[in-house]
C-alpha positions in Angstrom: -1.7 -23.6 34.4 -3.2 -20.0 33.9 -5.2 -20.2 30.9 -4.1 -17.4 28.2 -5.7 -13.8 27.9 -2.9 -13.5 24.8 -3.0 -15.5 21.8 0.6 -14.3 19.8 0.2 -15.4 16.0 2.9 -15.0 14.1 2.5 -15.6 10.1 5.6 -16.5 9.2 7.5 -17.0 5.1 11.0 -17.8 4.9 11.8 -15.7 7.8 14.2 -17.7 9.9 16.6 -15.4 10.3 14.4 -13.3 12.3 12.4 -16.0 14.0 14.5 -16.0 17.1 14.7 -12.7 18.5 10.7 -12.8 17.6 10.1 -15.7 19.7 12.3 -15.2 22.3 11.1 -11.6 22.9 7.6 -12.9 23.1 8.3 -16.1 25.1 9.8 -12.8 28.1 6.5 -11.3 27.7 4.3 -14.1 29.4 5.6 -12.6 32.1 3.4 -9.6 31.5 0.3 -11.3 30.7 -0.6 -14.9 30.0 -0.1 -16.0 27.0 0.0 -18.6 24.2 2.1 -18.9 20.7 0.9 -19.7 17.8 3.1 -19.6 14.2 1.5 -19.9 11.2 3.4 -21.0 8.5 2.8 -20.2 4.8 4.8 -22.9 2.8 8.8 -21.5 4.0 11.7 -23.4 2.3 14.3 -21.8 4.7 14.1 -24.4 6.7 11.9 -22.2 9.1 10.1 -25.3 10.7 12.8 -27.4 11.2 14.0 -24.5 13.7 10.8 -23.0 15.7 10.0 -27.1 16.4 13.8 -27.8 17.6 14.4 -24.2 19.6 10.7 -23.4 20.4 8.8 -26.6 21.7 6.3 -24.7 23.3 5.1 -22.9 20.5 2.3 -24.1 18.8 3.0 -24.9 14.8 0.2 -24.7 12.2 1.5 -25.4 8.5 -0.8 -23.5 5.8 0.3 -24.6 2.5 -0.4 -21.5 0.3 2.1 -18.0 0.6 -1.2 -16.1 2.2 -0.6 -13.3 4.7 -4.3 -12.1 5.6 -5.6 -15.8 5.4 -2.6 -17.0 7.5 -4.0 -14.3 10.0 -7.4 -15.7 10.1 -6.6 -19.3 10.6 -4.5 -18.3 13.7 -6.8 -15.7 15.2 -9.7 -18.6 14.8 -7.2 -21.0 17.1 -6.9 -18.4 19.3 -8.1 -18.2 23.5 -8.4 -15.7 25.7 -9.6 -12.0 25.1 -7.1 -10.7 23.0 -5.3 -12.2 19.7 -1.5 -10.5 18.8 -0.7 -10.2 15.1 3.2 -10.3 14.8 5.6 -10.0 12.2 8.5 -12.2 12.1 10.8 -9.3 12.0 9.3 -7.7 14.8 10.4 -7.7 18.3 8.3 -6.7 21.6 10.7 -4.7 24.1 10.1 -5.4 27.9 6.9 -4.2 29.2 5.2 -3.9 25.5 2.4 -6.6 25.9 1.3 -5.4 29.6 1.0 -2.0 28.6 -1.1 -3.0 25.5 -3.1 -5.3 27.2 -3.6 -2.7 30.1 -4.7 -0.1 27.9 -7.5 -2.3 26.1 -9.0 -3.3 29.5 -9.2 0.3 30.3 -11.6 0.6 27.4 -14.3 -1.8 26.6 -14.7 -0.6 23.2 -11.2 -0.2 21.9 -10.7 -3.1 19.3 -7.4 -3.0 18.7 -4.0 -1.3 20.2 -0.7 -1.0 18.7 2.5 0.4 20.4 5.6 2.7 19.2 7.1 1.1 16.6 10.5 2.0 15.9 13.2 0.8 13.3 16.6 -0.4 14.5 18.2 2.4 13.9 15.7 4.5 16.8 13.1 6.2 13.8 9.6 5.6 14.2 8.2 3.0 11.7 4.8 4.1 12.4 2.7 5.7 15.0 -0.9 4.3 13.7 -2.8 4.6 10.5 -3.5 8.2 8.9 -5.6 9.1 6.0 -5.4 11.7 3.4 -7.4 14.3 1.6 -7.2 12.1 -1.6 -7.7 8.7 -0.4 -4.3 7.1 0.4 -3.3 6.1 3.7 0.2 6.2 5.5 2.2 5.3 8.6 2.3 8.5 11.2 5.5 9.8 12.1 7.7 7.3 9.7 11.1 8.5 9.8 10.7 10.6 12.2 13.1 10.7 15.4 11.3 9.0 18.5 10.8 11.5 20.9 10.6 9.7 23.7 8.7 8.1 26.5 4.8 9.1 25.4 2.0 9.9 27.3 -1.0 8.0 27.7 -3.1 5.8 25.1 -4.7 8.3 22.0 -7.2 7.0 19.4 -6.0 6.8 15.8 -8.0 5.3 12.3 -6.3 2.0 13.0 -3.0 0.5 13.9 -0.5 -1.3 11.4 -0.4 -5.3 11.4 3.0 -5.3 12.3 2.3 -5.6 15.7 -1.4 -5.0 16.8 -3.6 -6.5 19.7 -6.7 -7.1 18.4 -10.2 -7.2 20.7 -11.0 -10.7 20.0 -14.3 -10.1 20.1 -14.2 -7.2 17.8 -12.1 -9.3 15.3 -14.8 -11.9 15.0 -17.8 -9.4 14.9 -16.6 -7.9 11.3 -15.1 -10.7 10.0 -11.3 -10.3 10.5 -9.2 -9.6 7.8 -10.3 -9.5 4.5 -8.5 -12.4 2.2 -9.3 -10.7 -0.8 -6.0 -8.7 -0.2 -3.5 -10.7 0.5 -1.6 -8.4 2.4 -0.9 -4.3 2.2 -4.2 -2.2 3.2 -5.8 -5.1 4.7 -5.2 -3.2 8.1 -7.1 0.1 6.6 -10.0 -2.1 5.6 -10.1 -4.1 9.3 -9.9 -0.4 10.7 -12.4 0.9 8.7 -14.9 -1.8 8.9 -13.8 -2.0 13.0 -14.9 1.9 13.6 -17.9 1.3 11.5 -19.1 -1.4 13.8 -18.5 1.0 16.8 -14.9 0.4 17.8 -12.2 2.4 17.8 -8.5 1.5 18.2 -5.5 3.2 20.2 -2.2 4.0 20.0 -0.1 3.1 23.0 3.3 5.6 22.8 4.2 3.9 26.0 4.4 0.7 24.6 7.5 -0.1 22.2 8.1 -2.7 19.4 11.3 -2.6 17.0 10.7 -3.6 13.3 13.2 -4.7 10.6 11.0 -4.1 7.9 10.0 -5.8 4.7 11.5 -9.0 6.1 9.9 -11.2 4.1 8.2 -9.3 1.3 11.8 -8.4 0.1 12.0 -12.1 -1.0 8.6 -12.3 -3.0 7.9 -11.5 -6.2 5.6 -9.2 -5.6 5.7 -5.6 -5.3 4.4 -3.5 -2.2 3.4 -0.3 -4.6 1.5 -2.7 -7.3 -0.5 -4.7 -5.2 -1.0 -1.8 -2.1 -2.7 0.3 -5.1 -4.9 -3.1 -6.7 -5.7 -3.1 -2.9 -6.1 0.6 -2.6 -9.4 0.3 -5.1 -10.9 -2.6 -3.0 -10.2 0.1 0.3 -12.8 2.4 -1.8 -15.2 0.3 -3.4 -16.4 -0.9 0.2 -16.0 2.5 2.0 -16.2 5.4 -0.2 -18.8 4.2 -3.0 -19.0 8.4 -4.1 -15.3 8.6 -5.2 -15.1 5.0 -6.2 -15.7 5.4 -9.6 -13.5 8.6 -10.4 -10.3 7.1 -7.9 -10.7 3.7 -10.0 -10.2 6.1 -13.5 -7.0 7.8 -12.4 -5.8 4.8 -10.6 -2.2 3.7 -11.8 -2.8 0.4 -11.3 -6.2 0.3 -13.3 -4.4 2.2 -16.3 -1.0 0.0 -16.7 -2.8 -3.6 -14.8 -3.1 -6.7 -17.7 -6.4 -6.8 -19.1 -7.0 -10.3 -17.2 -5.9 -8.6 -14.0 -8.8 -6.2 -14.3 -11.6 -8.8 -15.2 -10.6 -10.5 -12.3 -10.9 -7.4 -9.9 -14.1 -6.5 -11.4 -16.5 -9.0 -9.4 -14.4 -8.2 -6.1 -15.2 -4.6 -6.8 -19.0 -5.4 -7.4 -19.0 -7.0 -4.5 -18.0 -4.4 -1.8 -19.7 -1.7 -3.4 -22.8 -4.2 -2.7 -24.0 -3.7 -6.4 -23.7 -5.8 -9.8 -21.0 -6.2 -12.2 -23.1 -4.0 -14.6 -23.6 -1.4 -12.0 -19.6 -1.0 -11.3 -19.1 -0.9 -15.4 -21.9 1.8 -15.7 -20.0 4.2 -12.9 -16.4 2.9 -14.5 -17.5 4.0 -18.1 -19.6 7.6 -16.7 -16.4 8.3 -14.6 -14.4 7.5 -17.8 -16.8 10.0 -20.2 -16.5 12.9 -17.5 -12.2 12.5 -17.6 -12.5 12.2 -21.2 -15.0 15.3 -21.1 -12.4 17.4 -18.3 -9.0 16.2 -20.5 -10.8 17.7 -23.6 -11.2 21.2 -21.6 -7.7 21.2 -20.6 -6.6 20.6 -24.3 -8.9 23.2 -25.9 -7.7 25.7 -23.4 -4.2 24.7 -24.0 -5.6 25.3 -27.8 -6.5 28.6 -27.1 -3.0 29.9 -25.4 -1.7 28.8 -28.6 -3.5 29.4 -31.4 -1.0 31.5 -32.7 1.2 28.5 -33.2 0.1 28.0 -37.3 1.4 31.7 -38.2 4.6 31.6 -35.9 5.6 28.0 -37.3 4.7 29.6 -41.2 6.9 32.9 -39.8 9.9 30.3 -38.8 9.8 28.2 -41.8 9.9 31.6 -43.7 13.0 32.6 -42.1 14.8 29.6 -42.5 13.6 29.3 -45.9 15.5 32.9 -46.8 18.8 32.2 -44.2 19.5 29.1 -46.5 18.5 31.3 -49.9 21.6 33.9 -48.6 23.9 30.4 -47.7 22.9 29.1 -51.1 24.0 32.1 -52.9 28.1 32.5 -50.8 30.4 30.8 -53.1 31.5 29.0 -49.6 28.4 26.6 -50.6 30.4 25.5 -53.7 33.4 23.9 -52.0 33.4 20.4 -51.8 31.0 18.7 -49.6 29.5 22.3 -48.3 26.5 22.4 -50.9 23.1 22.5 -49.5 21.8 19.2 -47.8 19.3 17.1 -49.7 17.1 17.9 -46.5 17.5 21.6 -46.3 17.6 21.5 -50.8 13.7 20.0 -50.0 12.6 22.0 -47.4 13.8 25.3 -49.3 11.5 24.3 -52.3 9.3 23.5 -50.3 8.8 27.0 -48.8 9.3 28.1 -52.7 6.8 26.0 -54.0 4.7 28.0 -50.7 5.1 31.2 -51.8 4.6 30.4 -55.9 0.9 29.3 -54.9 
């Protein structure tokens, strides 16, 4: 038997009704290259295990007790054989000729680390094209949405690919440490493409190469939410690789303003941590970020001040001319029909105004 260059690993949650096409697709692709199967599963009550051991013998089944994503990812790359390890969503599906062509491209260069194809929804839109970053520190999918415009060209670099479906170096996986637990999942592929180009490899996209995606398979069934723990994860993204806008991205963070204050204390140390300084340290810049947003928002209001600081003298101008409107409606004899005298409200606010003008 021909040992395998292609470890699949498939983390897998409650997604049995995706399972099949998943495995099946891949089980074509040994075809392409060598490969072996491994799922990893994180604690599914779908009944997920009963059906990849009945259908898919042949498939190597690791059960991992705790709903983990990036640890789940770990444990199966650290089973794996062979030069390359392929991260897999359940809801994903290789199309003919998708493995070989990644595979292909990554011998081609010794120092690519990772590869991901197209990846394209069901309905023929890109999902995403590889990993972008912008001016103010987020990151996003390339192309999502956008109409597939057909057979590519040849491999191009990009930041990093998306976990969805990626072939990861081996090698490069183990030299920074794969994926980062700490996360969970959501921007743990920014951080694995960040740490990867900062150890010397880069990755590739191969538009040649095509992979359809569902999407949000199995996070659609969890608890948590994609935009709450992407941004917690967004501020773990920074504190390891841009230390000189930590402090002032942690400040006008969402999730750091509206997070629970036990949510926060428990970030703290992680935070510490990748910015390779002390707790004390991360408060310091966390409470001088904190003095200069105080310090700009007390700018803002004292200019906003200044464009009105005629506001006293029209308010005392407005009150005045309400004050003598209700005098005139006070004096028409329409004011003494029933239920059309003055208001107890307006009756206080015209004295008031009187009292104003006695003084």
């Amino acid at each position: 038997m021909t040992a395998p260059r292609v470890t699949v690993v498939v983390v897998n949650w409650n997604g049995r009704e995706f399972l099949g096409a998943c495995l099946r697709a891949v089980a074509a692709a040994a075809a392409e290259a060598p490969l072996h199967t491994i799922l990893v599963d994180n604690g599914s009550t779908d009944g997920s295990q009963e059906f990849v051991r009945r259908e898919f013998p042949a498939v190597e089944f690791v059960q991992h007790e705790r709903n983990d994503y990036t640890a789940a990812n770990n444990l199966g790359v650290a089973r794996a054989a062979g030069d390359y390890a392929l991260l897999l969503n359940t809801d994903a599906t290789l199309r003919p000729g998708c493995l070989g062509r990644l595979v292909a491209a990554l011998d081609a260069e010794p120092r690519a680390g990772a590869a991901a194809p197209k990846i394209v929804y069901p309905d023929g839109r890109l999902c995403t094209t590889g990993i972008a970053q912008r001016d103010d520190l987020y990151w996003f999918d390339r192309d999502q949405g956008a109409p597939d415009p057909g057979p590519g060209g040849p491999p191009e670099r990009v930041l990093g690919v998306s976990g969805c479906c990626a072939l990861f170096r081996t090698a490069a996986w183990r030299q920074v440490g794969g994926q980062d637990e700490d996360f969970h999942m959501y921007y743990e592929d920014v951080d694995l493409a960040l740490r990867l180009g900062a150890a010397g490899w880069h990755s590739l996209y191969v538009p040649a190469a095509v992979c359809e995606h569902v999407g949000h398979g199995s996070i659609r069934k969890a608890p948590t939410w994609k935009d709450e723990l992407g941004e917690r994860n967004r501020l773990l993204v920074l504190a390891r690789h841009f230390g000189d806008r930590f402090a002032a991205e942690l400040v006008r963070s969402p999730w750091f303003q509206s997070a629970a204050p036990a949510q926060v204390r428990e970030l703290l140390p992680k935070l510490a941590a990748r910015r390779g300084a002390g707790r004390d340290d991360v408060l310091l810049d966390l409470l001088l970020a904190l003095r200069d947003a105080v310090r700009a928002h007390a700018g803002e209001l004292d200019a906003r001040w200044g464009e009105h600081r005629n506001l006293p003298k029209i308010l005392g101008e407005r009150e005045q001319w309400i004050a003598t409107l209700l005098e005139e409606v006070a004096r028409l004899r329409l004011w003494r029909l029933p239920g059309r005298r003055l208001k107890p409200a307006e009756r206080a606010f015209l004295d008031r105004v009187r009292g104003r003008r006695r003084e």
